[in-house]
MINUNU-804850 format. One record per residue (C-alpha): residue in one letter; x, y, z; residue number from 0. Coordinates in nm, 4 decimals, always signed. Layout:
<node res="A" X="X" Y="Y" Z="Z" n="NUM"/>
...
END
This chain:
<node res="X" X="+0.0000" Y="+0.0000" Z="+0.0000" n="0"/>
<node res="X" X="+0.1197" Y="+0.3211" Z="-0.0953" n="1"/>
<node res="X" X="+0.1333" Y="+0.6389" Z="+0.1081" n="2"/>
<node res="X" X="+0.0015" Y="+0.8998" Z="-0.1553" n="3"/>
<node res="X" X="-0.0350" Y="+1.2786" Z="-0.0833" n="4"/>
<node res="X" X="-0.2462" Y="+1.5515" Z="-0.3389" n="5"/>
<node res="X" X="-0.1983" Y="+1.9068" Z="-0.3689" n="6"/>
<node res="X" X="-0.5306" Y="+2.0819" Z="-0.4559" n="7"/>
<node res="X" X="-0.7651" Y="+1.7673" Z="-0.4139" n="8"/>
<node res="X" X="-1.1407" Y="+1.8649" Z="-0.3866" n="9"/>
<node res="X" X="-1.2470" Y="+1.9178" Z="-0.7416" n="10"/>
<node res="X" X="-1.1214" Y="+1.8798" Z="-1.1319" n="11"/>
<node res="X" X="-0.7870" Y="+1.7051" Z="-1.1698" n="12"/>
<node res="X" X="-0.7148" Y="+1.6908" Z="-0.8279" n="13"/>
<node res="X" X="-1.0226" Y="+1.5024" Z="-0.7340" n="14"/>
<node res="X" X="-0.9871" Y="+1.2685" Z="-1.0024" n="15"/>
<node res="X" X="-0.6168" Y="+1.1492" Z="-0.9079" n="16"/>
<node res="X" X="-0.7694" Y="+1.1367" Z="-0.5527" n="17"/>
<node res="X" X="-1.0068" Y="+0.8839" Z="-0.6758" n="18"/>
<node res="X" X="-0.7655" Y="+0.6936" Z="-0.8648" n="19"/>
<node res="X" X="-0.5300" Y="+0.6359" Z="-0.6115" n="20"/>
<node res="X" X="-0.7402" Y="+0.5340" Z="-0.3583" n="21"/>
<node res="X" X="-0.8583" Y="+0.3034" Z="-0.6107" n="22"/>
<node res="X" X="-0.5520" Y="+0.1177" Z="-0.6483" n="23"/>
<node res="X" X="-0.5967" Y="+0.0744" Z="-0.2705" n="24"/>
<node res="X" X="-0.3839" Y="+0.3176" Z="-0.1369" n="25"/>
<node res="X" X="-0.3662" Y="+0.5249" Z="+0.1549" n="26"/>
<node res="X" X="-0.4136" Y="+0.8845" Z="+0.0542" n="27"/>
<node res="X" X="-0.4096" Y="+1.1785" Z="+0.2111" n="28"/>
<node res="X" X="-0.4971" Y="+1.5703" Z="+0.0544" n="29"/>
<node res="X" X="-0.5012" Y="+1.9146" Z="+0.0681" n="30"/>
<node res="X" X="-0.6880" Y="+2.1999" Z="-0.0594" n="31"/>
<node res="X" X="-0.8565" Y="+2.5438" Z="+0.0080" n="32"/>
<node res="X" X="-1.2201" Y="+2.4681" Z="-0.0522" n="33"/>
<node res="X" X="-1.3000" Y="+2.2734" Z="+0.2730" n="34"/>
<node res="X" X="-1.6865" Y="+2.2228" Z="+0.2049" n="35"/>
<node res="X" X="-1.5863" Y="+2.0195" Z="-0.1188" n="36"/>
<node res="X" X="-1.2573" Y="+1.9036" Z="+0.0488" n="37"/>
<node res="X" X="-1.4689" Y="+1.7093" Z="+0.3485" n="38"/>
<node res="X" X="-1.7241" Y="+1.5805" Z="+0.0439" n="39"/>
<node res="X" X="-1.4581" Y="+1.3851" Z="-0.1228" n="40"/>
<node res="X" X="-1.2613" Y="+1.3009" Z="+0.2049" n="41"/>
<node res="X" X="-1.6313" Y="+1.1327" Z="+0.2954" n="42"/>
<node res="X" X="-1.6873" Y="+0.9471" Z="-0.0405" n="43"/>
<node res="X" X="-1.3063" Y="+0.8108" Z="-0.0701" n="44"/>
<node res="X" X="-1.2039" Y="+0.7874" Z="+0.2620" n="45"/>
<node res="X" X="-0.9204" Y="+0.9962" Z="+0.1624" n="46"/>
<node res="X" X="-0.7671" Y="+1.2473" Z="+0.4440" n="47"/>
<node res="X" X="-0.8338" Y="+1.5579" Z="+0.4290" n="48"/>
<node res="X" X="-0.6375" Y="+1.8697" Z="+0.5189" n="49"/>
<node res="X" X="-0.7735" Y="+2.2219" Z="+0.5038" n="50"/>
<node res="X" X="-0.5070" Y="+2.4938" Z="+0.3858" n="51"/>
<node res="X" X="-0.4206" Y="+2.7313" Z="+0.1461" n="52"/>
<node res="X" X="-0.0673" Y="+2.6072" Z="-0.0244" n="53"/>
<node res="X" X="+0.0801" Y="+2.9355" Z="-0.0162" n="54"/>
<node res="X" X="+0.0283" Y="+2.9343" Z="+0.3425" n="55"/>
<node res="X" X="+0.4508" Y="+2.7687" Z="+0.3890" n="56"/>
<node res="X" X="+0.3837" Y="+2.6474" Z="+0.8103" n="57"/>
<node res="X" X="+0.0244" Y="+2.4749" Z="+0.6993" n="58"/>
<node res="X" X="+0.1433" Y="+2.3204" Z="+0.3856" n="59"/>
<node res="X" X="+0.4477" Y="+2.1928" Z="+0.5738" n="60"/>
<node res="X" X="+0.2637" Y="+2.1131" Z="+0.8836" n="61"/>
<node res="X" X="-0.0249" Y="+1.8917" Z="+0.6808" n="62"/>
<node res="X" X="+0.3118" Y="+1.6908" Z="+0.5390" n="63"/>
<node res="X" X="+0.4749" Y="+1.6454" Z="+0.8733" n="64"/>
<node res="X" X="+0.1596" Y="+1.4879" Z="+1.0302" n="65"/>
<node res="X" X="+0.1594" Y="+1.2710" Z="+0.7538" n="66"/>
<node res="X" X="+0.5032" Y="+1.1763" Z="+0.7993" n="67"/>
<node res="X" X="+0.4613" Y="+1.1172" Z="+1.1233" n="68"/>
<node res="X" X="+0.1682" Y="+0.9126" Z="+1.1431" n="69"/>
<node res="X" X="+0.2819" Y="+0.7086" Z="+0.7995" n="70"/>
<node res="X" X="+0.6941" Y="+0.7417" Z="+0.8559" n="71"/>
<node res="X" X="+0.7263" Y="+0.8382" Z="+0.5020" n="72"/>
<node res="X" X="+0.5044" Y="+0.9227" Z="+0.1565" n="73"/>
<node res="X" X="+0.6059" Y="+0.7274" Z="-0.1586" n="74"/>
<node res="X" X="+0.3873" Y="+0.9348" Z="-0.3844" n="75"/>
<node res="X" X="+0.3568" Y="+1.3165" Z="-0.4059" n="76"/>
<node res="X" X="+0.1535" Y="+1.4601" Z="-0.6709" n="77"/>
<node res="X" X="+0.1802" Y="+1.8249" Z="-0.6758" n="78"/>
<node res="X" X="-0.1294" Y="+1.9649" Z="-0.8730" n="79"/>
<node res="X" X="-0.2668" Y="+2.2100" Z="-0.7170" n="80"/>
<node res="X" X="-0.3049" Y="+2.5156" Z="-0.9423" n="81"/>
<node res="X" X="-0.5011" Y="+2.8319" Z="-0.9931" n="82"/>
<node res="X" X="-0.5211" Y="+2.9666" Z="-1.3827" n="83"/>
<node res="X" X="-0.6783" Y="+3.3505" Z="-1.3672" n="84"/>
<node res="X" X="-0.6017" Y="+3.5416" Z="-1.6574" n="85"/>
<node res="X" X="-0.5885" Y="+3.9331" Z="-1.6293" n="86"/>
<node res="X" X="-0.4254" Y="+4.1711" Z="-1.8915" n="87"/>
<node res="X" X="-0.0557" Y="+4.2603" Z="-1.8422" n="88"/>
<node res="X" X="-0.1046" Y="+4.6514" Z="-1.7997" n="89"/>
<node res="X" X="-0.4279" Y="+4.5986" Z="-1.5653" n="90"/>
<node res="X" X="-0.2487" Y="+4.3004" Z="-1.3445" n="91"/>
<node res="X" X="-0.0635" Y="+4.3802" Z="-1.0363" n="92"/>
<node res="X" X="+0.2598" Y="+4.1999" Z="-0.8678" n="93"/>
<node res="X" X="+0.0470" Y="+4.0831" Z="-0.5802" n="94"/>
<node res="X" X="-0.1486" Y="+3.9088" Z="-0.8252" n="95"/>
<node res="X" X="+0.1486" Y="+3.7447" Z="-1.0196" n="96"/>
<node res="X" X="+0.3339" Y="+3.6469" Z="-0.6641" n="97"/>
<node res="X" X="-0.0071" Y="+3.4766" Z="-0.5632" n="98"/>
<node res="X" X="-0.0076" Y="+3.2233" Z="-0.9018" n="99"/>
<node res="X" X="+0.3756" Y="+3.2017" Z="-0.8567" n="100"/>
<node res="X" X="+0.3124" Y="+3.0906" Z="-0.4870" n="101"/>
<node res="X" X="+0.0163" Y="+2.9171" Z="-0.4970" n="102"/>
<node res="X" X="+0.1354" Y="+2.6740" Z="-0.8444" n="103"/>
<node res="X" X="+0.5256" Y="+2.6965" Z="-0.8290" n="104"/>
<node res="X" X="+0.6150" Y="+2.7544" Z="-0.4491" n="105"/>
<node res="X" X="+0.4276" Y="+2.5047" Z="-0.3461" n="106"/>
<node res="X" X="+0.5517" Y="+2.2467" Z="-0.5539" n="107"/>
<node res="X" X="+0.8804" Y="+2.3376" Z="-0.4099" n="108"/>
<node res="X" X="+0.8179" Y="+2.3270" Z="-0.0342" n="109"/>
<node res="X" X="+0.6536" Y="+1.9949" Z="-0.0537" n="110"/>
<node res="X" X="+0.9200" Y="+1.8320" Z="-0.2916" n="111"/>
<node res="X" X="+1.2169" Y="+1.9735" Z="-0.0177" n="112"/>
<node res="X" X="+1.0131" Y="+1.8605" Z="+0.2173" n="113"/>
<node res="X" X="+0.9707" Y="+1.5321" Z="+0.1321" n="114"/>
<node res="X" X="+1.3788" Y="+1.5216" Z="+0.0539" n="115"/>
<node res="X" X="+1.4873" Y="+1.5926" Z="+0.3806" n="116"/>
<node res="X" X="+1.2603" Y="+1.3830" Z="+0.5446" n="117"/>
<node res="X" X="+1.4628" Y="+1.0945" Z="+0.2897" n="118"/>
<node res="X" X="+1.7377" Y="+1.2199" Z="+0.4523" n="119"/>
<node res="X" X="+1.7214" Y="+1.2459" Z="+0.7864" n="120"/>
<node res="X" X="+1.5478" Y="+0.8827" Z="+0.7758" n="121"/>
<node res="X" X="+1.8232" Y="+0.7034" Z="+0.6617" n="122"/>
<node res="X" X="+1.7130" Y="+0.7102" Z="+0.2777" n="123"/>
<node res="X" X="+1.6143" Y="+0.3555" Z="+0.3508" n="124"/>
<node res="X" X="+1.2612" Y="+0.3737" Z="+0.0840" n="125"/>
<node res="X" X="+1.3638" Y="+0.2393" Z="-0.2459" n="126"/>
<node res="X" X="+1.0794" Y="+0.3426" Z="-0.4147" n="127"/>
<node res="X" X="+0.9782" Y="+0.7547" Z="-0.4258" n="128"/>
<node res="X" X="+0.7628" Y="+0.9057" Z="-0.7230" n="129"/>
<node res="X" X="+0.6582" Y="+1.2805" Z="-0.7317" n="130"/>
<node res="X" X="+0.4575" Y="+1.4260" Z="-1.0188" n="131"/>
<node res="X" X="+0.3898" Y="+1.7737" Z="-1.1043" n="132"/>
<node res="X" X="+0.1033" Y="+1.8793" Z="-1.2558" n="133"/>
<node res="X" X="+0.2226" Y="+2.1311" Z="-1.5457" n="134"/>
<node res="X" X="+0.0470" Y="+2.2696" Z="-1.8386" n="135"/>
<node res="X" X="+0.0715" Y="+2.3252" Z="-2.2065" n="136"/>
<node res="X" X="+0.0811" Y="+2.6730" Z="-2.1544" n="137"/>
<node res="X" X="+0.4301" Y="+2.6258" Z="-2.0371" n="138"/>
<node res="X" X="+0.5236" Y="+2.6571" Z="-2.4069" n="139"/>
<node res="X" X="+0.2151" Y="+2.8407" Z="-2.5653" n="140"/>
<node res="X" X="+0.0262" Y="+3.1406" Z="-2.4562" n="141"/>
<node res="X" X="-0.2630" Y="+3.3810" Z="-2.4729" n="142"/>
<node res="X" X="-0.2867" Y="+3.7367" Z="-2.4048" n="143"/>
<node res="X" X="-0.3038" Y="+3.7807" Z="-2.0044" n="144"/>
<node res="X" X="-0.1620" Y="+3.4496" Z="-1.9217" n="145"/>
<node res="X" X="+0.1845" Y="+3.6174" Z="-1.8286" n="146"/>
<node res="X" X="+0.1833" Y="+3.4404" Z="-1.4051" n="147"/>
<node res="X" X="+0.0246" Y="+3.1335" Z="-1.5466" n="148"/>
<node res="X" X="+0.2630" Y="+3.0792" Z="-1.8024" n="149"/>
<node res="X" X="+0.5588" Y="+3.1645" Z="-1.5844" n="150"/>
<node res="X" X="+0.4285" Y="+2.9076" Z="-1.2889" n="151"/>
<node res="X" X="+0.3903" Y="+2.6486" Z="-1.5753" n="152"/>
<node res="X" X="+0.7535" Y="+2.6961" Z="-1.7092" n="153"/>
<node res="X" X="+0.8651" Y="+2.7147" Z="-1.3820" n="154"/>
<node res="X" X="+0.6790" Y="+2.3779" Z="-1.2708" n="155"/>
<node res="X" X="+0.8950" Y="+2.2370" Z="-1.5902" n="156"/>
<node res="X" X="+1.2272" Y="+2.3526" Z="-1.5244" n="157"/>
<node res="X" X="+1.2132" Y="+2.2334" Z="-1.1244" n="158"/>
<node res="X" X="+1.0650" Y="+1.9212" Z="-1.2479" n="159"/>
<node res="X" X="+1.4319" Y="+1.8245" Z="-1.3933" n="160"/>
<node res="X" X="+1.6336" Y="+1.9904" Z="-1.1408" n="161"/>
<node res="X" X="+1.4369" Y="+1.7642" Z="-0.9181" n="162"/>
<node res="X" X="+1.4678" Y="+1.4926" Z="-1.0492" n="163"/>
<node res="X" X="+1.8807" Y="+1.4998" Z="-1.0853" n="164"/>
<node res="X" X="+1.8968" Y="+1.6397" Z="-0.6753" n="165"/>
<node res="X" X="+1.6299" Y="+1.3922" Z="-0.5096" n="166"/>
<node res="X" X="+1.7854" Y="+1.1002" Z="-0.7786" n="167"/>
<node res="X" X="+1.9820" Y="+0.9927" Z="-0.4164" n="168"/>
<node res="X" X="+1.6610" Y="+0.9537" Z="-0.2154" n="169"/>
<node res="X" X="+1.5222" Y="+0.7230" Z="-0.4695" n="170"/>
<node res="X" X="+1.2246" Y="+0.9327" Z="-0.5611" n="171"/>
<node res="X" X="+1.1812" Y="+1.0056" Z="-0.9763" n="172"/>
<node res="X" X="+1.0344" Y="+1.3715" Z="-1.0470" n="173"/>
<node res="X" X="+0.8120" Y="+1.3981" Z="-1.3632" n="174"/>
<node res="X" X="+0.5422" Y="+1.5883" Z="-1.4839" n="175"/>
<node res="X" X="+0.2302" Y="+1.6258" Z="-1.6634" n="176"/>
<node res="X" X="+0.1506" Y="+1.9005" Z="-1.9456" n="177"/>
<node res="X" X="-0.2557" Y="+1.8801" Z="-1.9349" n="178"/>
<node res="X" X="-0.4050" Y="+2.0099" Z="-2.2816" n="179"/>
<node res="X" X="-0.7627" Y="+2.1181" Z="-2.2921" n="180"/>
<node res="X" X="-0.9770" Y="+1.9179" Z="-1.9807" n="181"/>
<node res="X" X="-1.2974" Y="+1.9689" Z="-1.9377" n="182"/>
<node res="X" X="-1.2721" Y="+1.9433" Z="-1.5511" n="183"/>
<node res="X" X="-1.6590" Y="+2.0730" Z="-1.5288" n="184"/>
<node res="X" X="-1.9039" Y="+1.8232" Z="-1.6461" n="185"/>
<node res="X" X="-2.1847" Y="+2.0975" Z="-1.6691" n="186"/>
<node res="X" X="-1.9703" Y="+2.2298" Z="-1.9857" n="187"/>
<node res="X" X="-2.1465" Y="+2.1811" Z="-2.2768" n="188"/>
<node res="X" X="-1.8910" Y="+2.0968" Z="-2.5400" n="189"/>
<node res="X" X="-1.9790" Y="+2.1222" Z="-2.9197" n="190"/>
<node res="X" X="-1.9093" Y="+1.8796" Z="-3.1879" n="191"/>
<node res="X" X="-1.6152" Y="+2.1054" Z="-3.3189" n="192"/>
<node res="X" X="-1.4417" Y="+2.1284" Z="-2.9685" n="193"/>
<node res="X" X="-1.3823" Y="+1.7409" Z="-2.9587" n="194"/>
<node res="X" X="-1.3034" Y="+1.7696" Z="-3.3559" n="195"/>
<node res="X" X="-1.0007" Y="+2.0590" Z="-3.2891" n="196"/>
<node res="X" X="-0.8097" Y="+1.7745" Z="-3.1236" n="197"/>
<node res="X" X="-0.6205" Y="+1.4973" Z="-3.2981" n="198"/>
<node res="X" X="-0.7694" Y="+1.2458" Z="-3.0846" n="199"/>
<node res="X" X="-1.1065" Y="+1.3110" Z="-3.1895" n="200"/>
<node res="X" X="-1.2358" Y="+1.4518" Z="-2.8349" n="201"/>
<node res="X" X="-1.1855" Y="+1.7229" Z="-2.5628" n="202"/>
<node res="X" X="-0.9342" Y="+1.5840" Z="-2.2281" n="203"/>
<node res="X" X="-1.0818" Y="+1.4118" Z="-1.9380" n="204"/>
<node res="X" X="-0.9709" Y="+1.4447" Z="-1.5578" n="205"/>
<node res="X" X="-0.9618" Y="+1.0557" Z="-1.5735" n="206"/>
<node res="X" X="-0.7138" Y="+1.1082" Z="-1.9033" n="207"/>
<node res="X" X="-0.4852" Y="+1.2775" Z="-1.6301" n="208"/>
<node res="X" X="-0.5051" Y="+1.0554" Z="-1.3292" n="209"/>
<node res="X" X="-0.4384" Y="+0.7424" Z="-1.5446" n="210"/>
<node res="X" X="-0.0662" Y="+0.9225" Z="-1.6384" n="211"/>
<node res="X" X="-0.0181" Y="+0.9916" Z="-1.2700" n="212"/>
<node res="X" X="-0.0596" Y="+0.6140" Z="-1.2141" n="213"/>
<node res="X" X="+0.1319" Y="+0.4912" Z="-1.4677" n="214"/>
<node res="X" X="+0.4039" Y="+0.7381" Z="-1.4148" n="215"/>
<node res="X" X="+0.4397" Y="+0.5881" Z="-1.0444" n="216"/>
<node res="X" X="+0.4241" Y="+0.2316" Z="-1.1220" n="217"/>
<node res="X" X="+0.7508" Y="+0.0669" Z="-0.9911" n="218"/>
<node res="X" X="+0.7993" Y="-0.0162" Z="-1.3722" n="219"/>
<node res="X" X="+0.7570" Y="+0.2930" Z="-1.4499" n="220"/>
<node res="X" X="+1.1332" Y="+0.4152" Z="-1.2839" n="221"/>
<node res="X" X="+1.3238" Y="+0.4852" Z="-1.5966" n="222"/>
<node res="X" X="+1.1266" Y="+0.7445" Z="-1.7036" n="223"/>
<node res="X" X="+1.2654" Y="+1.0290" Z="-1.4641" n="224"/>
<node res="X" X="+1.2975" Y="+1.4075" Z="-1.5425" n="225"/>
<node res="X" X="+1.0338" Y="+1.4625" Z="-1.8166" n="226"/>
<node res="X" X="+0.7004" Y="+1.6395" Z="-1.8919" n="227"/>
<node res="X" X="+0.4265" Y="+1.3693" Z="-2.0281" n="228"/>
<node res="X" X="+0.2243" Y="+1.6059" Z="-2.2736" n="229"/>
<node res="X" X="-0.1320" Y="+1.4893" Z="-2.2676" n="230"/>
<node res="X" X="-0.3406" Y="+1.7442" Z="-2.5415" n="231"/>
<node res="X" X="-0.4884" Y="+1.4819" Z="-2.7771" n="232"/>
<node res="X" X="-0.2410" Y="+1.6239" Z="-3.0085" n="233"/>
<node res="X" X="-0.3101" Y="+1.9565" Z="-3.0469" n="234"/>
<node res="X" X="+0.0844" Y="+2.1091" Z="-2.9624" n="235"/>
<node res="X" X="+0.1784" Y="+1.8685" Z="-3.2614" n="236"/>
<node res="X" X="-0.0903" Y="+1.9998" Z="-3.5026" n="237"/>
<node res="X" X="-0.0086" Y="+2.3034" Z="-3.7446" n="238"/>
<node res="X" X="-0.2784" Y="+2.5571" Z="-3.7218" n="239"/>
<node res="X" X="-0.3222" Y="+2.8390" Z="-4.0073" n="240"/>
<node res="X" X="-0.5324" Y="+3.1205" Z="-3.9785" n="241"/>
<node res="X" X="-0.8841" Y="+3.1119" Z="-4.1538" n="242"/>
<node res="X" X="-0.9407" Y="+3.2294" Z="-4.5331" n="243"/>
END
């Protein structure tokens, strides 16, 4: 049984590698912001739940050291939490661009050290460590306004292979996940062209996403170590010309 902890766990992506997880009967634990959704899902998977805000550093660190604790060590750490909010370059603010820094990129980093020197003060006697970022396509395409997004994504990229050479002693591989277009609310109503823009001939699941985070942690899966798993149906590989 694997001890499995979730960053940004009560809805969309999050919810769904929650599910999948506990699924493959492990023990897994969670954190997120929104607590009324965050007990829901706690009650219908038995998951733990933890109620914090990420960019909070002593409740995101405190949430991990209970789980330590109480579990003496986490195999899995999926680092998805993420919050996308566009605004346009000359009306956005540095407050807002430190909060999507913090909230997507920080985070990722104080759980991932975290989780490191707990290796290391143990003994580094685990054999078997997996942590998976969730990243985005946006990492390497943008729209107008995306400007913090973007720069959280890129950043979730480039720490994803710096991890993955520094924690390479602890036994723990570092990948992550570029997400394409999800439809992560199933009161969306998508039309026929939406699912017809993508190679793949339909718009992303959250289940599309959860499946990579399990295969990426399968013990078979430890030569892949240092990457970002695009999953867009194909759409960053597809040429796109403007309309006549």
């Amino acid at each position: 049984m694997r001890r499995v902890f979730i960053t940004g766990g009560a809805h969309g992506i999050g919810e769904a590698i929650v599910e999948a997880f506990v699924r493959a009967s492990d023990r897994v634990a969670f954190c997120d912001i929104n607590i009324e959704r965050g007990e829901e899902v706690s009650k219908r998977t038995g998951a733990r739940f933890f109620a914090l805000d990420v960019c909070d550093k002593e409740a995101l660190e405190a949430a991990m050291q209970t789980i330590l604790k109480e579990w003496d060590d986490i195999d899995v750490l999926i680092n998805n939490v993420g919050i996308s909010e566009f605004e346009s370059i000359t009306s956005s603010s540095v407050d807002h661009f430190e909060r999507v820094i913090n909230t997507n990129l920080r985070s990722t980093f104080i759980t991932s050290r975290l989780l490191a020197i707990h290796r290391e003060r143990s003994g580094n006697t685990n054999s078997y460590g997996r942590i998976v970022n969730i990243c985005s396509t946006r990492h390497l395409q943008s729209e107008p306004g995306s400007e913090a997004y973007a720069a959280s994504k890129g950043g979730i990229w480039s720490l994803t292979h710096a991890l993955a050479i520094s924690l390479a002693p602890y036994h723990i591989t570092v990948n992550c996940i570029a997400p394409g277009w999800i439809n992560v609310n199933s009161n969306d109503v998508l039309r026929p062209e939406d699912h017809a823009f993508h190679p793949s001939g339909r718009v992303g699941k959250v289940e599309d996403i959860a499946r990579t985070c399990l295969f990426l942690c399968d013990t078979n899966s430890d030569f892949i170590n240092g990457e970002c798993i695009t999953v867009d149906g194909g759409v960053t590989k597809k040429m796109i010309y403007p309309e006549e």
